[in-house]
DRENBA-497260 format. One record per residue (C-alpha): residue number from 1; residue in three letters; x, y, z. Coordinates in Angstrom, 1 decimal, padded with zeros to 4 digits, always signed. Layout:
<NUM, ala, <X, Y, Z>>
...
//
This chain:
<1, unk, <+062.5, -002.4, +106.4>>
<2, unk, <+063.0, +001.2, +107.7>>
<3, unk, <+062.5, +004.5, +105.7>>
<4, unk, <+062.1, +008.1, +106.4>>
<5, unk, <+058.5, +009.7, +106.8>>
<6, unk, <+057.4, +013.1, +106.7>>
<7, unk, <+055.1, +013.2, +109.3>>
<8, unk, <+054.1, +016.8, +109.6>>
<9, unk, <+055.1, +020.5, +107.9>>
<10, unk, <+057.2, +022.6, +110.5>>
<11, unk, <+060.3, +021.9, +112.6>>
<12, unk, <+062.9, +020.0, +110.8>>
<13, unk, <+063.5, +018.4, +113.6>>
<14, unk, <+059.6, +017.4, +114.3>>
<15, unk, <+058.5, +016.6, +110.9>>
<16, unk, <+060.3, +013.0, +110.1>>
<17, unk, <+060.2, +009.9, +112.2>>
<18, unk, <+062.2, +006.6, +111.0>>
<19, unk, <+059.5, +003.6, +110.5>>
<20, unk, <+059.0, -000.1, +109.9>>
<21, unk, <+057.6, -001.0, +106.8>>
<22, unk, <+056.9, -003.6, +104.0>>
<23, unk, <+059.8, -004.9, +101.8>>
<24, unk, <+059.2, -003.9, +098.1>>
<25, unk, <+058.1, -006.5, +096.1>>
<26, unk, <+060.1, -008.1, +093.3>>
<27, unk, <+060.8, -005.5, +090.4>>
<28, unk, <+058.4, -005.9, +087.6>>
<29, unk, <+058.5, -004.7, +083.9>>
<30, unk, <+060.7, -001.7, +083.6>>
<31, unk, <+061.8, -002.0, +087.4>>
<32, unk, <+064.9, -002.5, +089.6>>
<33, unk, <+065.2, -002.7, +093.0>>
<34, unk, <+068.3, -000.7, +094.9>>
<35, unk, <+069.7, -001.5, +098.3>>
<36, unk, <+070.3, +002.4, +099.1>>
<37, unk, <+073.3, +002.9, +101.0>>
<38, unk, <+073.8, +006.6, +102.3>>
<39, unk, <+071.9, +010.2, +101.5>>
<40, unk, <+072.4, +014.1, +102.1>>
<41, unk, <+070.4, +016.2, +104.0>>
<42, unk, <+070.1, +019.2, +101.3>>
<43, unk, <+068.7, +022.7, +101.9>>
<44, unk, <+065.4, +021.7, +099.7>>
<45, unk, <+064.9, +019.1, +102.0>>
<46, unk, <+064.6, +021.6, +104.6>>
<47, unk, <+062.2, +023.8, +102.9>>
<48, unk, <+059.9, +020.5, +102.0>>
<49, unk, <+059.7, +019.9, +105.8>>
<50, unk, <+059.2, +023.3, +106.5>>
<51, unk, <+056.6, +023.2, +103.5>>
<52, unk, <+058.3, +026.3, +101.9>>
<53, unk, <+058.7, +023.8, +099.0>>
<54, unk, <+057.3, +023.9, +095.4>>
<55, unk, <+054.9, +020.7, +096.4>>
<56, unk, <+053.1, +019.8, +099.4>>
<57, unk, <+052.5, +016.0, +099.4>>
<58, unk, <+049.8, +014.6, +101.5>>
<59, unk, <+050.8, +013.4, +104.6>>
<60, unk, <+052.5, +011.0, +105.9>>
<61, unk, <+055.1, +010.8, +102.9>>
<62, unk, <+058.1, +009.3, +101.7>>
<63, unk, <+060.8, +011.6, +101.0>>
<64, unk, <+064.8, +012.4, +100.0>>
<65, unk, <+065.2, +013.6, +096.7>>
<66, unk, <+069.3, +011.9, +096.6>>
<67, unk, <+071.0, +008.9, +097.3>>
<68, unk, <+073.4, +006.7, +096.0>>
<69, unk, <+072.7, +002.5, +095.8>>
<70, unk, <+073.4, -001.0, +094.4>>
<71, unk, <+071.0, -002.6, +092.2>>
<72, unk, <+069.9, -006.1, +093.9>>
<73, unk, <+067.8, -007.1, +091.1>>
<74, unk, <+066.4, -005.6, +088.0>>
<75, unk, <+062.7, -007.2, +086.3>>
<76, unk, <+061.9, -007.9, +083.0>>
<77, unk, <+062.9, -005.7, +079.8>>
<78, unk, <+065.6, -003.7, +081.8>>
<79, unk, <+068.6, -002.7, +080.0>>
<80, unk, <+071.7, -001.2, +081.0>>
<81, unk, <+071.3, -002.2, +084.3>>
<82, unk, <+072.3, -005.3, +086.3>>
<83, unk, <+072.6, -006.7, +089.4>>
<84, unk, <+075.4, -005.2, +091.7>>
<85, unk, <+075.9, -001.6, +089.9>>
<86, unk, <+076.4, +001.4, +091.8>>
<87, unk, <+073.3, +003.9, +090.5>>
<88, unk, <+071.5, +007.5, +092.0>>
<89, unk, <+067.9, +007.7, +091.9>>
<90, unk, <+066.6, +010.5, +089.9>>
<91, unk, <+063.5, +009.9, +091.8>>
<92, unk, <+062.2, +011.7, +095.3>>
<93, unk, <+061.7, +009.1, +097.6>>
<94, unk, <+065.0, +007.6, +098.5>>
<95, unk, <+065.2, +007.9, +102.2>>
<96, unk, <+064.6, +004.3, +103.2>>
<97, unk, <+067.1, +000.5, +103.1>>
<98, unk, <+065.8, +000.1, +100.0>>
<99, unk, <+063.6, +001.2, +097.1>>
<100, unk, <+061.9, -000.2, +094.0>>
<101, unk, <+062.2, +002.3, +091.0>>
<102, unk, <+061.6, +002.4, +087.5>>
<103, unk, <+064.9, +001.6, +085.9>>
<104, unk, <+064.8, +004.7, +083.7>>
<105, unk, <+065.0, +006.6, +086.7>>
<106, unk, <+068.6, +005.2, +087.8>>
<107, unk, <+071.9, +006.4, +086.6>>
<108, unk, <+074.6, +004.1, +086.9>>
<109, unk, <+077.5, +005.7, +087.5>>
<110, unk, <+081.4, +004.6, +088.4>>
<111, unk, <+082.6, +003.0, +091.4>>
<112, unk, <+084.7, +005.1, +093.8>>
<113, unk, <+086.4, +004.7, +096.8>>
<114, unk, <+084.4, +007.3, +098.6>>
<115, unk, <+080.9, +006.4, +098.5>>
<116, unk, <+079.7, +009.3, +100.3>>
<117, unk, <+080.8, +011.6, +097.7>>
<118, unk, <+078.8, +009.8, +095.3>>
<119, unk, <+075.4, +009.9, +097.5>>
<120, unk, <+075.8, +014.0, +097.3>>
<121, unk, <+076.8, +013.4, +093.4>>
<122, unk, <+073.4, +014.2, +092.0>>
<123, unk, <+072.2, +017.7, +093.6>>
<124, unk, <+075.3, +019.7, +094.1>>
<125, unk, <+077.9, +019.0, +092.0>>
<126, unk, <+075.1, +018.5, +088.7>>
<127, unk, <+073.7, +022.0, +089.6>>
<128, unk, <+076.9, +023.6, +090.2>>
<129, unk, <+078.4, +022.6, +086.7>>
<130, unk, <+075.3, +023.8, +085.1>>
<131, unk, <+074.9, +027.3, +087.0>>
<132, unk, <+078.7, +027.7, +085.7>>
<133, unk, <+078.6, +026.3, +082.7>>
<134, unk, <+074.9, +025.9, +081.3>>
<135, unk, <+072.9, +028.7, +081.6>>
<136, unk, <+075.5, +031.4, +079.9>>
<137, unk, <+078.8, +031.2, +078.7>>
<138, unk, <+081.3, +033.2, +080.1>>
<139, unk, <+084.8, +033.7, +079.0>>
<140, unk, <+088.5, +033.5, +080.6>>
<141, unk, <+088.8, +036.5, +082.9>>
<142, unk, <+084.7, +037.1, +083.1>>
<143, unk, <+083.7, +037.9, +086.5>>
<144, unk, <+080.4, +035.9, +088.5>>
<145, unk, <+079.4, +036.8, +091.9>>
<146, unk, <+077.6, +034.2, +094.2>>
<147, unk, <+075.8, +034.9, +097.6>>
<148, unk, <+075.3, +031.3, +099.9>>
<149, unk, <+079.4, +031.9, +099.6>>
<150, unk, <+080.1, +029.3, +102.9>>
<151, unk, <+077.9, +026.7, +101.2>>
<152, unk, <+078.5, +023.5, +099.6>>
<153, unk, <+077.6, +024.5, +096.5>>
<154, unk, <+079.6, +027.2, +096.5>>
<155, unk, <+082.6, +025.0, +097.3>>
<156, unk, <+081.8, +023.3, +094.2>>
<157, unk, <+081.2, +026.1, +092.2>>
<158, unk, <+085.3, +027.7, +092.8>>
<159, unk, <+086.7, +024.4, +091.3>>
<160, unk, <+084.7, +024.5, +088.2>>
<161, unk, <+085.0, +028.2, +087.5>>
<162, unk, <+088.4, +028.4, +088.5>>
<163, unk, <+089.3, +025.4, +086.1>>
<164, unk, <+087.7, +027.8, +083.4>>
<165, unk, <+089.3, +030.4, +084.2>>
<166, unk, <+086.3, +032.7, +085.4>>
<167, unk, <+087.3, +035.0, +088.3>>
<168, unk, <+084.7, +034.4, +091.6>>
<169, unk, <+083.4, +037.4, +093.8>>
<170, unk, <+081.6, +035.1, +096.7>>
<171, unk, <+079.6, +037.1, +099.7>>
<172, unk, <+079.0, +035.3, +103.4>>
<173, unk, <+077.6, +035.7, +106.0>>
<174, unk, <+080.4, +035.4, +108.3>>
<175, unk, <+084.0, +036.6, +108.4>>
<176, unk, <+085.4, +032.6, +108.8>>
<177, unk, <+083.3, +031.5, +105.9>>
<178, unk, <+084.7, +034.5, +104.0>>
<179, unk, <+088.2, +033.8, +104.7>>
<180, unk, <+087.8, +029.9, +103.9>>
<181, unk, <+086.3, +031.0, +100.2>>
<182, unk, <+089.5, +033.3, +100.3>>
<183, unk, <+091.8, +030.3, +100.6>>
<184, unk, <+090.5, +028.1, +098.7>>
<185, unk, <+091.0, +030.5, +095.9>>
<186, unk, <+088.2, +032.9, +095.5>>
<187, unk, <+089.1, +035.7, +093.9>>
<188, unk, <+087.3, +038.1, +096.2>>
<189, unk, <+085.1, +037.1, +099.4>>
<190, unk, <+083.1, +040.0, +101.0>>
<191, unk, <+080.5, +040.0, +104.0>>
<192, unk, <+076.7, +040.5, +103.0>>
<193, unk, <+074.7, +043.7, +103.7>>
<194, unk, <+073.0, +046.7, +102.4>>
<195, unk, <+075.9, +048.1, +101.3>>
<196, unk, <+077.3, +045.0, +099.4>>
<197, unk, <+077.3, +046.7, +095.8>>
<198, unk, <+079.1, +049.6, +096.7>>
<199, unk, <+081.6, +047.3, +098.8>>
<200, unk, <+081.7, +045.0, +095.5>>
<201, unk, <+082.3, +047.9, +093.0>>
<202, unk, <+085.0, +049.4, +095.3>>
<203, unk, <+086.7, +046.4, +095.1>>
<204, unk, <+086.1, +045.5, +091.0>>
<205, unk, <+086.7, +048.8, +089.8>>
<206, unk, <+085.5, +048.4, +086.2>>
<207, unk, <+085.8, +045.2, +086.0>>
<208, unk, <+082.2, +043.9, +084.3>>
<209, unk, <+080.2, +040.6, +086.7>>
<210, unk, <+078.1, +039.4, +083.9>>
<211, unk, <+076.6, +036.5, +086.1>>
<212, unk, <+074.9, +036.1, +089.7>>
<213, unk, <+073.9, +033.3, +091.5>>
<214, unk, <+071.3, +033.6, +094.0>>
<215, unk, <+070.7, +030.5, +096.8>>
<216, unk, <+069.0, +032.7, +099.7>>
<217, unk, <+065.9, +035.1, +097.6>>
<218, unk, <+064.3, +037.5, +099.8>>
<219, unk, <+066.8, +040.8, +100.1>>
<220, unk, <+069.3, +038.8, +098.8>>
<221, unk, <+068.3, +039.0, +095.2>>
<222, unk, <+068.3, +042.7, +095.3>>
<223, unk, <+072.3, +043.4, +097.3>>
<224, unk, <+073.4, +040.7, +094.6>>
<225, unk, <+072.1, +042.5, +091.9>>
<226, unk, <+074.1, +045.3, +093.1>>
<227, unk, <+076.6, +043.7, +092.6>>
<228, unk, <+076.2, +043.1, +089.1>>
<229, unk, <+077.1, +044.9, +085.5>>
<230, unk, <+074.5, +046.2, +083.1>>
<231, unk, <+073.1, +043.5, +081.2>>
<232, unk, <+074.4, +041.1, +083.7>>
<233, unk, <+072.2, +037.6, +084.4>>
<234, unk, <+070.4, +036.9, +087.6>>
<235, unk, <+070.6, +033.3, +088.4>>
<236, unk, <+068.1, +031.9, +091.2>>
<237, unk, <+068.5, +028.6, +091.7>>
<238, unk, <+067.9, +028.6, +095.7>>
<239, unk, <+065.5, +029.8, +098.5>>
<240, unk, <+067.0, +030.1, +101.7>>
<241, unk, <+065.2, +032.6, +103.0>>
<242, unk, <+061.9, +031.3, +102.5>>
<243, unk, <+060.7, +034.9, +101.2>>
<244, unk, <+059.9, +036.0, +097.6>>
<245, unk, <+062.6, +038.2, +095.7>>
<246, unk, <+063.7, +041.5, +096.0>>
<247, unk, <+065.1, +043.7, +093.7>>
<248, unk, <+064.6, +047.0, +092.0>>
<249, unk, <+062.3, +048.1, +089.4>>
<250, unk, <+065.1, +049.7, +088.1>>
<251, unk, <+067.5, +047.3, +088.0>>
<252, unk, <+065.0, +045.7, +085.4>>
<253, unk, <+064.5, +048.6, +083.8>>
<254, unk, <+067.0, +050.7, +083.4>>
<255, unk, <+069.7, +048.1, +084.4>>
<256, unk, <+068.8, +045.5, +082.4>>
<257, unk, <+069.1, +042.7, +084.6>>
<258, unk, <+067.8, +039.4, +083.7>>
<259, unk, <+065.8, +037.4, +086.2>>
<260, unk, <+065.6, +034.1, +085.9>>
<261, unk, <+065.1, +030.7, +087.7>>
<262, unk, <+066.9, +027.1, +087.8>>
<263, unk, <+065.7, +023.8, +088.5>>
<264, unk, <+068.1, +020.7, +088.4>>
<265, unk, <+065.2, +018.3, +087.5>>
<266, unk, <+064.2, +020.8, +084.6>>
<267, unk, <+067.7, +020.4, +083.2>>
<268, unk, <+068.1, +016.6, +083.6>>
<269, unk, <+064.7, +015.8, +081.9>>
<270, unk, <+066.0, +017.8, +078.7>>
<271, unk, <+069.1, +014.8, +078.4>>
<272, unk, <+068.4, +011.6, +077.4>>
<273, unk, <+069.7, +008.6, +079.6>>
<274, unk, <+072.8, +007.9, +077.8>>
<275, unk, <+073.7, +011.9, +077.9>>
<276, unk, <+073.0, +011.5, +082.2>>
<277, unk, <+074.9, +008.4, +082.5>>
<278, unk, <+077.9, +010.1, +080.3>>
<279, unk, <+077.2, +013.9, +082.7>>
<280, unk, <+077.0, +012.2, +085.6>>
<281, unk, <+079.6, +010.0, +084.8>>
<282, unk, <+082.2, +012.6, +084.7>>
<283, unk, <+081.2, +014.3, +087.8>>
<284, unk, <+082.2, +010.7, +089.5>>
<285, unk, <+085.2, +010.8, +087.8>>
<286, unk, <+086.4, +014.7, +088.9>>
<287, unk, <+084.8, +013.9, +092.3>>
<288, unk, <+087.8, +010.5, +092.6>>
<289, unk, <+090.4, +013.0, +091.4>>
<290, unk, <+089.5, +015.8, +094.1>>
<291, unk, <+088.2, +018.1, +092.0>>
<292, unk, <+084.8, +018.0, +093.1>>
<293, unk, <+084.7, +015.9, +096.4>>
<294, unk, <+082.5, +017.8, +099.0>>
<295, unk, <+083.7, +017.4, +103.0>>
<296, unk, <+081.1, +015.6, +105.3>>
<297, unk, <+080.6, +016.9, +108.7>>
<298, unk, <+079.2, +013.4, +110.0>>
<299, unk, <+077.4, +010.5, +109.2>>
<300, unk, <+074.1, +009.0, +111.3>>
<301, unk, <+072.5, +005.8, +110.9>>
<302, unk, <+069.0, +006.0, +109.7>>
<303, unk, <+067.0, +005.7, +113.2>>
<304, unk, <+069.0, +008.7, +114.1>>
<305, unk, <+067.0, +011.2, +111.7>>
<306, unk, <+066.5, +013.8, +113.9>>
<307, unk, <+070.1, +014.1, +115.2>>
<308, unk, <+071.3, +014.6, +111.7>>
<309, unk, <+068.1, +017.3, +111.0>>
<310, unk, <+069.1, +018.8, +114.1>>
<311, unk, <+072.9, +018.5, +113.1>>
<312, unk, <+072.2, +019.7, +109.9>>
<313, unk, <+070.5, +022.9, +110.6>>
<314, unk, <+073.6, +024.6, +112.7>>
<315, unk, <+075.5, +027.4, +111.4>>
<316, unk, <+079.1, +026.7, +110.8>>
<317, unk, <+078.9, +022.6, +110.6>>
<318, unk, <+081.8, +022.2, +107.9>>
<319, unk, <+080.2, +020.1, +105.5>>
<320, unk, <+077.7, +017.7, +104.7>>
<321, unk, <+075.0, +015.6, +107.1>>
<322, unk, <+075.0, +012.7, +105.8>>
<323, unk, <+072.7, +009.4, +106.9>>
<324, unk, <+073.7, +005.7, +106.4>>
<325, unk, <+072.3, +002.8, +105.9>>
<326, unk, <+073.3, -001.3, +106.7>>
<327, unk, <+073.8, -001.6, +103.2>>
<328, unk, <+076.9, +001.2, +103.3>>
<329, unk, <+078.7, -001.2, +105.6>>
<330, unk, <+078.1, -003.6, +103.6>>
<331, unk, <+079.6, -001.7, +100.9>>
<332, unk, <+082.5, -000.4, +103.2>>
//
C-alpha cells in the first residue's frame, strides 16, 4: 500500500516522498477501515512541511489533515457506519490508499457527482461558513473585509456572505486576482499595501466593517485592521506569512479592536457527531448545487507528490492541487 511521508522540515517540495507500506489490519472495536480516494494540498499542510506548524511530529510521519473515502469494512460495536459509505476523516493522517480510523472520527456525508469537491469539503468550505457565520453575527448590509482575497477560501467565503446579505471588501495581492473577486461579486476588491486603510476608508466612506479576516499574519494583521471600524473584530484564522502579528497598540487601545484566533478542529470538537454529520451534510448539499464547489487546478496520482507540492506552491494556479488515488477511479 502507498502513503505520504514527511520526511524532513523545509522545502515543500523536499520534505514528502510516496512509500510502500503494510496494509492496515482488520478494523477492531470502534474502528473502520476507508479506501481514501482523493485529498487537497491546503496551506497548513505547507506550513507543517515547512514546520511553521502548531506541532512538530517526530520524523518520518504520516500526514494530510483532509480527504474524502469509502468505508470497506467497519469492526465490531460501530454504528452509523457501513460498508460502501462515502465519509471525511476528521483525523490527520489521510494521505495514503487507505487508512484504519476510529469510526467516531468519520463523517459520512452525501454522495455527489463530483467527488473532488467533497475531498476539499472538510477544511474550506467548514471554516469558511464559520468565520462568516460563527464567530459574530452580522446583519444585512454589515460590511467584513478579508485579506488572502485570490484564495480559495475566500472564494467560498463571497457565496456565503453574499447569500446573507453581508457586503465584502476583499484585498489581493495582484490586480487579476482583484478583478476575479470583482466579478464574482465582491463588493469592493483593493490591492494590499501600507496604505490599504486609507485606500479602504476612501472607498467606504462611513460605512462601519465590523469584521476582518486575517489568513496571511505578519503586517497583514496590522493594514487589515486599518481597515476596520471601532469595535470591529479581528479574525485570524491563517498564517501565511509564517511571522507573528502585527498591529498597533493603539488599535487595541484606543481602537478597540478585538484579536482573536480560529481553529477548525476547536470548532468541530464542540459538536457532537450527529450535529457534524447534519453541518457537514449541508455543505455537500450547497457544494452539488454550486454554491460552494471550489475549481481544481489539477489532479496527480499519489507517486506524483512532489509535482503536485511543486504545483501547488505557484502563484496564480486557479484552484486547487488535488492528489488521487486507485480507489477514485474506482469511484469514477
Amino acid at each position: 500500500m502507498k502513503r505520504i511521508e514527511l520526511i524532513a522540515y523545509g522545502t515543500p517540495e523536499d520534505a514528502l516522498r510516496c512509500v510502500e507500506t503494510d496494509e492496515p489490519g482488520p478494523p477492531g472495536p470502534g474502528q473502520a477501515l476507508v479506501a481514501i480516494e482523493a485529498f487537497p494540498l491546503n496551506p497548513a499542510d505547507f506550513l507543517l512541511m515547512r514546520g511553521l506548524y502548531g506541532v512538530r511530529p517526530p520524523l518520518p510521519a504520516p500526514l494530510g489533515a483532509e480527504a474524502v473515502g469509502r468505508v470497506l469494512a467497519v469492526g465490531p460495536d460501530v454504528e452509523g457506519l457501513a460498508p460502501g459509505q462515502t465519509v471525511i476523516p476528521l483525523t490527520r493522517a489521510n494521505w495514503a490508499e487507505r487508512i484504519l480510523a476510529p469510526a467516531a472520527a468519520l463523517v459520512p456525508v452525501p454522495d455527489i457527482d463530483d467527488r473532488l469537491q467533497l475531498a476539499m469539503l472538510k477544511v474550506n468550505p467548514a471554516t469558511a461558513w464559520h468565520l462568516v457565520h460563527g464567530i459574530l453575527q452580522l446583519d444585512p448590509g454589515d460590511w467584513l473585509a478579508m485579506n488572502a482575497g485570490g484564495s480559495a477560501l475566500a472564494r467560498l467565503v463571497l457565496p456565503l456572505a453574499r447569500a446573507a446579505g453581508i457586503r465584502t471588501l476583499f484585498t489581493c495581492r495582484r490586480e487579476d486576482a482583484a478583478a476575479e473577486m470583482r466579478d464574482r461579486g465582491a463588493d469592493l476588491a483593493l490591492i494590499d499595501g501600507a496604505d490599504l486603510g486609507g485606500r479602504a476608508r476612501a472607498a467606504l466612506g462611513d460605512a462601519p466593517v465590523r469584521l476582518g479576516l486575517d489568513a496571511v499574519a505578519g503586517a497583514a494583521t496590522g493594514q487589515l485592521a486599518d481597515c476596520l471600524s471601532d469595535g470591529a473584530t479581528l479574525i485570524v484564522y491563517g498564517n501565511l506569512s509564517g511571522e507573528a502579528c502585527r498591529i498597533a497598540a493603539g488599535d487595541i487601545l484606543f481602537r478597540d479592536i478585538v484579536l482573536r484566533g480560529f481553529r477548525l478542529p476547536s470548532a468541530l470538537e464542540a459538536m457532537s457527531a450527529a450535529e457534524k454529520a447534519d453541518f457537514y451534510g449541508g455543505l455537500a448539499r450547497r457544494v452539488a448545487e454550486g454554491g460552494l464547489a471550489s475549481p481544481v487546478a489539477a489532479t496527480y496520482p499519489l507517486d506524483a507528490i512532489a509535482d503536485a507540492v511543486a504545483h501547488a506552491g505557484r502563484d496564480g494556479r486557479g484552484g486547487k492541487v488535488l492528489v488521487t488515488t486507485d480507489a477514485f477511479a474506482d469511484a469514477g
